[in-house]
N, C-alpha and C positions, 0 to 999 in steps of 0.2 A: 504494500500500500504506500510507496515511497515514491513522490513523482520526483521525476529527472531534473537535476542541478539547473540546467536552464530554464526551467519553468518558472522555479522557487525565485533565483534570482531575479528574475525579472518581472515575477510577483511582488516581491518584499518591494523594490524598489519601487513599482505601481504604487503601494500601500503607504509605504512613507510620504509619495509625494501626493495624492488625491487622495486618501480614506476614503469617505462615502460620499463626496462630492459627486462623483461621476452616476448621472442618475442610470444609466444603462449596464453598472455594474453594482457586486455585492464583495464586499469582503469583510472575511475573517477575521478579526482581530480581539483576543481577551479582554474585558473589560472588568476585571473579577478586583473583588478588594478584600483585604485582611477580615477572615472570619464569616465569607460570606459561605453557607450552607446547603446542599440541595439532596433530598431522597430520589432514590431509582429504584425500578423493580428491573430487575435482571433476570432475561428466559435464556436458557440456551439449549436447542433439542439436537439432538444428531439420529439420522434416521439411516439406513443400511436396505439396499434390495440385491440379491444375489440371485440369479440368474431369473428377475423378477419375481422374485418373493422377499417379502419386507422378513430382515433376519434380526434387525436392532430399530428398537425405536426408543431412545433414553431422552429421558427432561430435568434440567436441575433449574431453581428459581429462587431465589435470594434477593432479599433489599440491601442496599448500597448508599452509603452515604458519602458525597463529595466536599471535602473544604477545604478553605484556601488557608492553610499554616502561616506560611510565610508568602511575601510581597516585596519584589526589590523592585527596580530600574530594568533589570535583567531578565529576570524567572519569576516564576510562582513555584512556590510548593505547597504541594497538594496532599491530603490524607482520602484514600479511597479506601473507606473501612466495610467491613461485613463477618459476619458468622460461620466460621469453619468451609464455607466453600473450595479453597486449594484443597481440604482432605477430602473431602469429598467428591473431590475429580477421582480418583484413585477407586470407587467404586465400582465404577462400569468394567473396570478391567480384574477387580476382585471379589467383586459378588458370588459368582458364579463358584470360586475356591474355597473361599472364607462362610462356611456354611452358617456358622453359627455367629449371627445379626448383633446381636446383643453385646458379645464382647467384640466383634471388630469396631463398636460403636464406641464404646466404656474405652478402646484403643486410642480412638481418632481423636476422644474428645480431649483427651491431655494433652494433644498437639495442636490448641485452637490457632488459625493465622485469623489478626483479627483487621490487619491494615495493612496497606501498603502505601509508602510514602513513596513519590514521586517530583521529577522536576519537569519544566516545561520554560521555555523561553517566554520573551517578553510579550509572544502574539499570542499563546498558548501553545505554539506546536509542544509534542512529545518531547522532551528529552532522555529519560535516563529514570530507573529505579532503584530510589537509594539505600531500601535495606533489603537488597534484592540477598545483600547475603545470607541476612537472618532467618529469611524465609526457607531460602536454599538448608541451612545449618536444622532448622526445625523440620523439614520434611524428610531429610538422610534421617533421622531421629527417630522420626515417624515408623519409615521402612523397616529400620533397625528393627523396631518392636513387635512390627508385626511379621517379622520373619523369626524373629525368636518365640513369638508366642505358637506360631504354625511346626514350628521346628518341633515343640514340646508335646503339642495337641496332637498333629498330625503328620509325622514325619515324612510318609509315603508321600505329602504332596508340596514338599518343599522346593524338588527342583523347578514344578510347573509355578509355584510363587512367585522366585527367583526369575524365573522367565517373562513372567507379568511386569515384576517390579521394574525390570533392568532399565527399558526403553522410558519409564518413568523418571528413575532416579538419573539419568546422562541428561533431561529434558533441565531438572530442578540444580545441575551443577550448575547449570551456567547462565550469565543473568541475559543471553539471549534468549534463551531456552523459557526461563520464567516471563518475559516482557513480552515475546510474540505467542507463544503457545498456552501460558498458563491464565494469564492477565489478559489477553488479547481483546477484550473488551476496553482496554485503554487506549487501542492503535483504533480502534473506529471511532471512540470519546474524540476524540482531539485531529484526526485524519483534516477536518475541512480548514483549521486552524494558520495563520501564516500566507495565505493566499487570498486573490481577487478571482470574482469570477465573473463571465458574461453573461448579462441574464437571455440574450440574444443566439451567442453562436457557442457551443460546444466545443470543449476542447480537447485533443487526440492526442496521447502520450504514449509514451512506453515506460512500465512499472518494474521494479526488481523487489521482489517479495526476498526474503532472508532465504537460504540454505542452510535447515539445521544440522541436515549430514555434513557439512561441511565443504568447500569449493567455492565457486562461483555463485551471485545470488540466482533467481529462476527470473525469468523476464515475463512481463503481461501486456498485449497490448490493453490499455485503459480508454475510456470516453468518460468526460466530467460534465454534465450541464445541467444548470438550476432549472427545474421544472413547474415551479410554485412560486411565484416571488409577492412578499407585501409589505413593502419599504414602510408603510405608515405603523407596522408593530413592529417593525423590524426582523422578519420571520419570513424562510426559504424552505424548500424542499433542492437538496442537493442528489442528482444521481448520478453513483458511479456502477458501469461494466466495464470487464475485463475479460478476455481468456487467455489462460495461461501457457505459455508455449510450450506444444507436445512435446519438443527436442531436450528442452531443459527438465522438464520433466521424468523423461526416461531416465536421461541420466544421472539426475537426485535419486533414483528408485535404484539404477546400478547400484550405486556406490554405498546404496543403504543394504541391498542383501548381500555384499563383499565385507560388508561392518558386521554381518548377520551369521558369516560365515561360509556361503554359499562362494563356492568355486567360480574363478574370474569369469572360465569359458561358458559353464552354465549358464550364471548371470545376464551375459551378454547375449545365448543364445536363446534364453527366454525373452529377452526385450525387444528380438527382432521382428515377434510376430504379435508383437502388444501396442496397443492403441487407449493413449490417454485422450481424456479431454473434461479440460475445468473451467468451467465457468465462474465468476460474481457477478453477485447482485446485489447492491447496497445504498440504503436511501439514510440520506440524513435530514431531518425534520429539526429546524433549532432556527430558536431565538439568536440572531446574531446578534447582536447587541441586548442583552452582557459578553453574550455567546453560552449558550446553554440548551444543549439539544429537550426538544419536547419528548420525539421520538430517534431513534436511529432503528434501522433492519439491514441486517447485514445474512448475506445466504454464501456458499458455496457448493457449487456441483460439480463431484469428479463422478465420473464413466468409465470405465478398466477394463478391457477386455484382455486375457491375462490366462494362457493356456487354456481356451475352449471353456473357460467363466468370467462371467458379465458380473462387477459390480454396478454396485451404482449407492453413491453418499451424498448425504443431502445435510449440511451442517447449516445452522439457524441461529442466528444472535437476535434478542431484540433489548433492546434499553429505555424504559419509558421513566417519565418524569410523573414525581408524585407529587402534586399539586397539594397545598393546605387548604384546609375544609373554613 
């Protein structure tokens, strides 16, 4: 979700010199001050069809609260708090092992993650998460626990734990790993932030999403344009599509079943006959001035066809604004 160096610059520098003068454009910029507070209701569903039949359909939904810590010249820092949600990512993948509910519960809840502090520059783009360590240091913690509790309870099924965990716990080292994949509900919060847009003509980029396997990032081609606009509340509908390039794709999935184990040549001679294709689709609904989304939906769809089986994932973010009564 990262647009290309020459857009940004020659955004930023639009924004500095016109703001909102230009009645034919909109832009992003934070307007947020010391202590100012907003609730979210946070959905996020991931749905799964394998060779058209629905095999996953999982929902988590959590309130979230956003405020402004700190305030310079420069950044904001931001506290994005909520209730045990990071442990409870770790679910979907341990439900199914971890038979007995009760104590993986009485496990997760001594590891509660209750915040994440974050920075953002002066317009609100993203910056950086600052105790991306802590979080990282309490979920190794986590894992730890519930691999010694499986180990005791039920031995026979440690290596398949181990196997669940691993892809988990490489995700929680590293504070890429926690900012796109865990948190990633803050790369769409802040995505419209630092730029102008045309409320007229739409505009055609090319995107590099991260590579968590490591390498090169993946490239998307993107379309950005305001579909909603009403300058008198000061409130847009922004949409962005993307699809993500098959080429770059494959090869993040090479590199991921050579990390996995699987033999170079294999690897390479499964991906000759496999066909990716990923789509987005992402609306951002917000008050531009303060700057503060109403709504945001955010979707992706990957397509795999992948030795003579079709997936097909359907992952769903949505962030709605909880207004006072």
């Amino acid at each position: 979700m990262c647009k290309n160096l020459t857009f940004l610059f020659f955004l930023i520098f639009t924004l500095s010199s016109s703001s909102q003068s230009d009645s034919t454009k909109i832009a992003f910029i934070a307007y947020w001050s010391l202590g100012d507070s907003y609730n979210f209701k946070v959905t996020k569903t991931k749905k799964r069809w394998t060779n058209e039949k629905l095999s996953i359909n999982d929902s988590i939904q959590y309130i979230a609260n956003f405020k402004v810590i700190d305030s310079t010249e420069k950044s904001y820092t931001i506290q994005w708090s909520y209730n045990n949600f990071l442990a409870d990512s770790y679910k979907e993948n341990l439900n199914k092992i971890y038979e007995d509910k009760k104590a993986f519960n009485d496990i997760v809840y001594q590891y509660n993650v209750t915040n994440v502090i974050y920075k953002t520059d002066e317009y609100g783009e993203f910056l950086e998460i600052v105790n991306w360590k802590d979080i990282s240091s309490l979920m190794s913690n986590l894992l730890g626990e519930l691999e010694r509790n499986i180990k005791l309870r039920k031995p026979d099924k440690i290596n398949e734990i181990r196997q669940a965990i691993e892809p988990l716990a490489n995700i929680y080292s590293s504070k890429e790993g926690i900012e796109q994949l865990i948190v990633y509900e803050l790369q769409y919060f802040h995505f419209p932030f630092g730029s102008e847009y045309d409320l007229n003509e739409p505009y055609e980029y090319e995107s590099e999403l991260p590579n968590m396997v490591g390498g090169d990032p993946v490239k998307a081609d993107a379309k950005l344009s305001i579909v909603e606009a009403d300058k008198k509340d000061f409130y847009c509908v922004l949409k962005e599509e993307a699809i993500i390039n098959p080429i770059d794709t494959k090869r993040q999935v090479t590199m991921l079943f050579k990390k996995m184990g699987l033999e170079e040549d294999k690897a390479e001679e499964l991906m000759k006959s496999a066909i990716f294709y990923i789509t987005d689709l992402n609306y951002y609904q917000y008050y531009y001035d303060p700057g503060i989304p109403h709504r945001i939906y955010g979707s992706r769809k990957t397509i795999l066809n992948l030795d003579n089986t079709k997936v097909e994932n359907l992952a769903e973010l949505e962030i709605e604004l909880i207004y006072d009564e």
